[in-house]
N, C-alpha and C positions, 0 to 999 in steps of 0.2 A: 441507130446505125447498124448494119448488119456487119458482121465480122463473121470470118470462117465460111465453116462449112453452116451452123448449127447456131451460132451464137448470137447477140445481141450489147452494142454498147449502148447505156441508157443513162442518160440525166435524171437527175432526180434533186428537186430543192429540201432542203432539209431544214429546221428549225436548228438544230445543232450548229453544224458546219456549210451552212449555206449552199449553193448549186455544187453537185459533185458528179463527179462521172465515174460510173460502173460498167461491171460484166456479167451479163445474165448467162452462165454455158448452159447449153444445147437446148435454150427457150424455142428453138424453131422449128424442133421438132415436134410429132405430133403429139408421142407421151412426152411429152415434157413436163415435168413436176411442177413449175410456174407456171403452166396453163393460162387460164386468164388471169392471174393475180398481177400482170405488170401491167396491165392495157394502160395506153395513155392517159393522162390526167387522173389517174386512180388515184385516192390516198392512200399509202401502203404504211406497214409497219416489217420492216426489215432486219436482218441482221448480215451483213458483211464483212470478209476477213481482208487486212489489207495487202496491197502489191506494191509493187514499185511504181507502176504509172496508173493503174487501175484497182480500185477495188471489189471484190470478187463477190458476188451475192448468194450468200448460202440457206436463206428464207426470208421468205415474205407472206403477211397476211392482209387479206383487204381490210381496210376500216371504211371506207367509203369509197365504190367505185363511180356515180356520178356518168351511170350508163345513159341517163336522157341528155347529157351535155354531147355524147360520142354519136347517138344515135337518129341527133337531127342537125342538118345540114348547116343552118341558119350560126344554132348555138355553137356548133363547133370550131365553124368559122371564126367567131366571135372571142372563143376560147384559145382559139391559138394565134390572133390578135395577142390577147395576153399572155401568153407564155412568150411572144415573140418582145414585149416589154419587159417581160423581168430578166432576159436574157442581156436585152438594148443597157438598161437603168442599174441590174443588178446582177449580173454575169459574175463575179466574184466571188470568193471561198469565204470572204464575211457573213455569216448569219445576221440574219433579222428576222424575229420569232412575227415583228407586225410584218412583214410584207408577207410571210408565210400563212396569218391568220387572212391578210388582204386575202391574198388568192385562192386559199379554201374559202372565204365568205362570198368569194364573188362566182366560184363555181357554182355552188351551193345557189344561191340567187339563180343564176343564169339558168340552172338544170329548172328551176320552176314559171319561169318565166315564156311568157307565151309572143309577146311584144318588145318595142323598144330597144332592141339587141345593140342596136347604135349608142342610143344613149350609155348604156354599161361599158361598152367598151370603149371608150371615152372619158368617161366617169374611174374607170380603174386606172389606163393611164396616167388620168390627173394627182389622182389618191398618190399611187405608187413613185410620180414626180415631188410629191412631196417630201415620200418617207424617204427617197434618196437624196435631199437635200438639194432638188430644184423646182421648188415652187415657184408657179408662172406669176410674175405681177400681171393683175387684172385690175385694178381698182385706179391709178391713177399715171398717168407718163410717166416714162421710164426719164425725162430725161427735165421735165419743167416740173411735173408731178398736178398737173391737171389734174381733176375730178374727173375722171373720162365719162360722168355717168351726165354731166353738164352738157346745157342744149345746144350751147356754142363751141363743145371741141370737134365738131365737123366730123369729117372723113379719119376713122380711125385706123391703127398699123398694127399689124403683131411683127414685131422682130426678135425671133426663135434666137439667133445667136446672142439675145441681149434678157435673155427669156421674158421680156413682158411686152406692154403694149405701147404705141405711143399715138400721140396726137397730132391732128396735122401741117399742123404749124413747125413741130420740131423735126418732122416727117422733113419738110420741103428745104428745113434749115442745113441738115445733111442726108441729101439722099445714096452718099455712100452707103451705111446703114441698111443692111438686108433686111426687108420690113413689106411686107405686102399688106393691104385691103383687105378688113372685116364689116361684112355686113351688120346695119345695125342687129342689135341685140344679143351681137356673140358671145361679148365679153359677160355679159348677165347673165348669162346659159352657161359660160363656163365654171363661172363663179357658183352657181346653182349646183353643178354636177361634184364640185369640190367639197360643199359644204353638205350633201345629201348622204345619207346612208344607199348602199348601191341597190339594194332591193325595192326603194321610192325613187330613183331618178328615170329624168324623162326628157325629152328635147321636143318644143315647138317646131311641126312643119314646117320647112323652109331651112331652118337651121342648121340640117343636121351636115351635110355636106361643110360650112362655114366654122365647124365645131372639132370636125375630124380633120381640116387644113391646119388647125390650130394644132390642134393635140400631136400630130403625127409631125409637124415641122418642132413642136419641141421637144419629142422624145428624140429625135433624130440629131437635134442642136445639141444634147448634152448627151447624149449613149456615148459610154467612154471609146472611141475610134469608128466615131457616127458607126456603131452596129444598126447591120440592116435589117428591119423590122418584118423579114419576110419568110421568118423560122416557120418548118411545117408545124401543124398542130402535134404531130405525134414527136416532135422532141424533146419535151420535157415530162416525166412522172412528178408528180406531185408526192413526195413520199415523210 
């Protein structure tokens, strides 16, 4: 966020003190000392003095800046998809040293990756619903506990405000229940994306549309004050 004349307020997640907000002075100038050391999604190693509402950044050195994530269109997209979930899931001043290793292993992946962009982005969501303590049931009704992988539970449901799936039998029994249609094979693709390391995951043709209705209605169900998932890419440093 630009402040001033010359300045910069920036995010940054931390391993320490979890998402925090800084001030980078006179970044926006052309000598500026920070030069390229803030660029988005960079991993910095920093030192800051504190303030009352902000604290102030008085050096930074890159450790990884993860310039092929910034400098294609596809990936970056893809990238600030997740920074716009750890904001939704994990916006708070709590540290979590895993969802910090999540997000540098999934840049790190992303920057090599030439395909699949969907599937990772998808795939971290899922991951990072975990480590925030809402993991999606996929594996049998939320409500009878069906096998949903069974040939007879028909037309299946995802209901985000109930975070799993259901079956259509309990579907019709209350359709109060916010609960929309998954094409066959979603739930197994979710489940696949869940259990993969993000540098292997992949999504079957046809799916991938059925997989992001999922993922995005439940990061959206539990973001503490449904956060909107539609942060630019350049608002979070990874630091």
């Amino acid at each position: 966020m630009r402040y001033g004349e010359a300045d910069r307020i920036l995010d940054l997640y931390t391993p320490e003190r979890g998402l925090v907000s800084t001030i980078a002075k006179g970044i926006r100038r052309t000598k500026s000392r920070f030069g390229g050391r803030l660029e988005p999604l960079s991993c910095v190693d920093f030192l800051a003095y504190g303030g009352r509402t902000l604290d102030t950044i008085t050096q930074a050195e890159v450790l990884r800046s993860f310039h092929g994530v910034r400098e294609d269109l596809a990936r970056l997209e893809v990238a600030g998809s997740m920074v716009a979930t750890v904001r939704a899931l994990a916006g708070g001043d709590e540290a979590d040293r895993r969802l910090f290793n999540l997000l540098y292993h999934a840049l790190d992946a992303l920057e090599t990756r030439e395909a699949g962009h969907e599937a990772m982005r998808s795939a971290f969501a899922l991951k990072l619903s975990t480590l925030a303590g809402y993991a999606p049931q996929l594996d049998g009704c939320l409500s009878c506990d069906l096998d949903l992988d069974e040939a007879d539970a028909g037309i299946l449901y995802y209901a985000p405000d109930l975070g799993g799936a259901r079956c259509g039998e309990c579907r019709s029994e209350n359709p109060a229940v916010d609960a929309f249609p998954v094409p066959p094979g979603t739930l197994a693709a979710l489940r696949a994306l869940m259990r993969r390391p993000l540098n292997d995951v992949s999504l079957e043709k046809g799916l991938e549309d059925g997989v992001h209705r999922v993922v995005s209605a439940h990061v959206l169900a539990h973001a503490p004050g449904n956060a909107a998932l539609s942060a630019r890419p350049s608002s979070l440093r990874l630091a």
